[in-house]
N, C-alpha and C positions, 0 to 999 in steps of 0.2 A: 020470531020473538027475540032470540037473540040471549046473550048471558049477560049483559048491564041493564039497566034502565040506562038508554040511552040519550034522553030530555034532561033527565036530572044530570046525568055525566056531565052533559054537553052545558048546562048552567054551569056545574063546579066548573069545567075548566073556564070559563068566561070570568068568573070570579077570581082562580087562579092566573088568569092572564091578568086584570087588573093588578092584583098584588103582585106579579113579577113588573109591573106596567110603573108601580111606585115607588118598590125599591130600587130600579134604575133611573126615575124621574129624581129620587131624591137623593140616589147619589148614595146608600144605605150600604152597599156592597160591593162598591166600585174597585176595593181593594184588594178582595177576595173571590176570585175566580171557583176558586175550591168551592164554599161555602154556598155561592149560584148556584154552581152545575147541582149541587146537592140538595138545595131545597127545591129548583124546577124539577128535577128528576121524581123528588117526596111529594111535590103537590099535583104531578099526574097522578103517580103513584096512589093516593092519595083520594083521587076522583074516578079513580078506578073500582078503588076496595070499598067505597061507600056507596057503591049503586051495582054491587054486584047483585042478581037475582035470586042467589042460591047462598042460604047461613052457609059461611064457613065461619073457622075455629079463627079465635083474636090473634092468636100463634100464627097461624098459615098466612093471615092480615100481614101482622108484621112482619115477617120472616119476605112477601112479598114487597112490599113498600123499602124494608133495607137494602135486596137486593137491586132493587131500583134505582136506589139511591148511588150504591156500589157503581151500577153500569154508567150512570149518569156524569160520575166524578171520572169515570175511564175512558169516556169521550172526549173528557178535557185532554185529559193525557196523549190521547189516539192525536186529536187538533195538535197540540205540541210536537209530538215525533213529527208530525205530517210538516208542520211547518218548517219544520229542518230537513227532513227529506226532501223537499221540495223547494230550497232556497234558490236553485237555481234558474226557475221560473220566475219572470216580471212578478209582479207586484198584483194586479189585478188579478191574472191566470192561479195563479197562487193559493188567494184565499179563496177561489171558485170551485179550484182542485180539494181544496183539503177541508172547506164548507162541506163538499159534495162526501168527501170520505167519511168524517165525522156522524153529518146524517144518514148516511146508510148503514156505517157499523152501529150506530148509536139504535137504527130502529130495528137492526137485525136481529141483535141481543135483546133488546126488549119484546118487540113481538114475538120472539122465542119464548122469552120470560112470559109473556103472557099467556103464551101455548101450553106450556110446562102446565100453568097454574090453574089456569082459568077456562080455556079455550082446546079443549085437544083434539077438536077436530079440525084445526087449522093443519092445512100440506105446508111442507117446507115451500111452496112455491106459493101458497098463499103471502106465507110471512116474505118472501123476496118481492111478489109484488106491490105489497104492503111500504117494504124497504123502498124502493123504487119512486115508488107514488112520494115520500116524505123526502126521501134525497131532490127531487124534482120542486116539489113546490117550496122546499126551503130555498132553493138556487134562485126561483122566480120570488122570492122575498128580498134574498139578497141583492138582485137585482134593482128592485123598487127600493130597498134602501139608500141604495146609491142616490134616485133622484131625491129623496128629500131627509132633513136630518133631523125632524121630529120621531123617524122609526130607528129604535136604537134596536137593541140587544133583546129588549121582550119582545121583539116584532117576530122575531127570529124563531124565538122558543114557543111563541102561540103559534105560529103557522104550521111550525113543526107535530106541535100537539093536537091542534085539529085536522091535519094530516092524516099523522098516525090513530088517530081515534075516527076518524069519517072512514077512511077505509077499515079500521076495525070494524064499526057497526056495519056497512056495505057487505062484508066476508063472513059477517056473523050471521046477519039477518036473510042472507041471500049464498046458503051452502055453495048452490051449484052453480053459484056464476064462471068461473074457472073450470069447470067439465061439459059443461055447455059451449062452451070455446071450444075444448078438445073433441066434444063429438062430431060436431061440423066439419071437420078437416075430412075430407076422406080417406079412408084404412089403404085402399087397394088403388093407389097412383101408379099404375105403369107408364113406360116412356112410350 
C-alpha cells in the first residue's frame, strides 16, 4: 500500500514539473539560482506532504518541507565546490562529474530526510540504491539534453523527481525487493 498515495503524488509532481517548465521558459528566475533550487526542492517537498496517508501534525508538514528546502539550496552549493574542485577536468567530463555528485548527495540527504519522517523502514541501502537510481537517470537526462535545446534546466529537475519518487514508491510498496536479492546469494560458498 505504501505511505503516499502515490497517483495523486505523481499528478503533483507533473504539475510541479510544468511550473518549474514556466519559470525557466519565461526566463522568471534565470537570475537566481538560490531562489530555483529553493522552490524545486519546496514543490517535491511539497507533493510529498499532500498525499501522505497518515494525518501528521501542520508542524511536522512544515518542519519537513523547510528542511527540503534547506538540502535543496545545499546542492547548489555541493555543484559550486564541485565545480572548483574539479576545474581541472575538460569541460564536458566536468559537468558529468559534478551533475553526478550533486544528484547523489542531493538524493541521499533527502531520502534520509524522507526515512527520518516519513518512511522508517527504509535500510540505508535502500536510500543508496535509491541515490544511485537518481544519479543515473539524471546523467541519461543530461545526456539527452545535450542533443536538443528545448530541454533546459526543468528537464533536469523532473527527471530527478521522478526518479527519486518511482523508486520511492517501488521500495515502499515492495519491502523486500532488496532481501529478496540478498537471499538468493548463497550463505555457504566454499572454494
Amino acid at each position: 500500500m505504501g505511505s503516499f498515495h502515490y497517483a495523486r503524488h505523481f499528478g503533483l509532481l507533473a504539475a510541479a514539473t510544468v511550473i518549474v517548465f514556466l519559470l525557466g521558459h519565461w526566463s522568471l528566475l534565470s537570475e537566481s539560482l538560490f531562489i530555483l533550487f529553493a522552490i524545486n526542492g519546496a514543490l517535491h517537498a511539497a507533493s510529498l506532504v499532500l498525499t501522505l496517508r497518515t494525518p501528521q501534525s501542520l508542524a511536522r508538514k512544515s518542519l519537513f518541507i523547510a528542511i527540503a528546502i534547506a538540502l535543496s539550496v545545499l546542492t547548489l552549493y555541493i555543484g559550486i565546490i564541485c565545480l572548483v574542485l574539479f576545474a581541472v577536468l575538460p569541460g564536458n567530463e566536468r559537468l558529468y562529474i559534478v551533475l553526478g555528485v550533486c544528484s547523489l548527495s542531493g538524493a541521499i540527504t533527502y531520502a534520509s530526510l524522507i526515512r527520518i519522517f516519513w518512511v522508517r523502514s527504509f535500510s540505508s541501502r535502500v536510500v543508496l540504491v535509491m541515490s544511485v537510481l537518481c544519479m543515473l537517470a539524471t546523467s541519461l537526462a543530461f545526456f539527452a539534453r545535450t542533443l536538443t535545446d528545448f530541454l533546459g534546466g526543468w528537464w533536469l529537475t523532473a527527471v530527478w523527481w521522478f526518479a527519486l519518487s518511482g523508486s520511492l514508491w517501488f521500495f515502499d510498496t515492495h519491502s523486500d525487493a532488496l532481501r529478496r536479492e540478498v537471499k538468493s546469494i548463497p550463505k555457504d560458498i566454499t572454494p
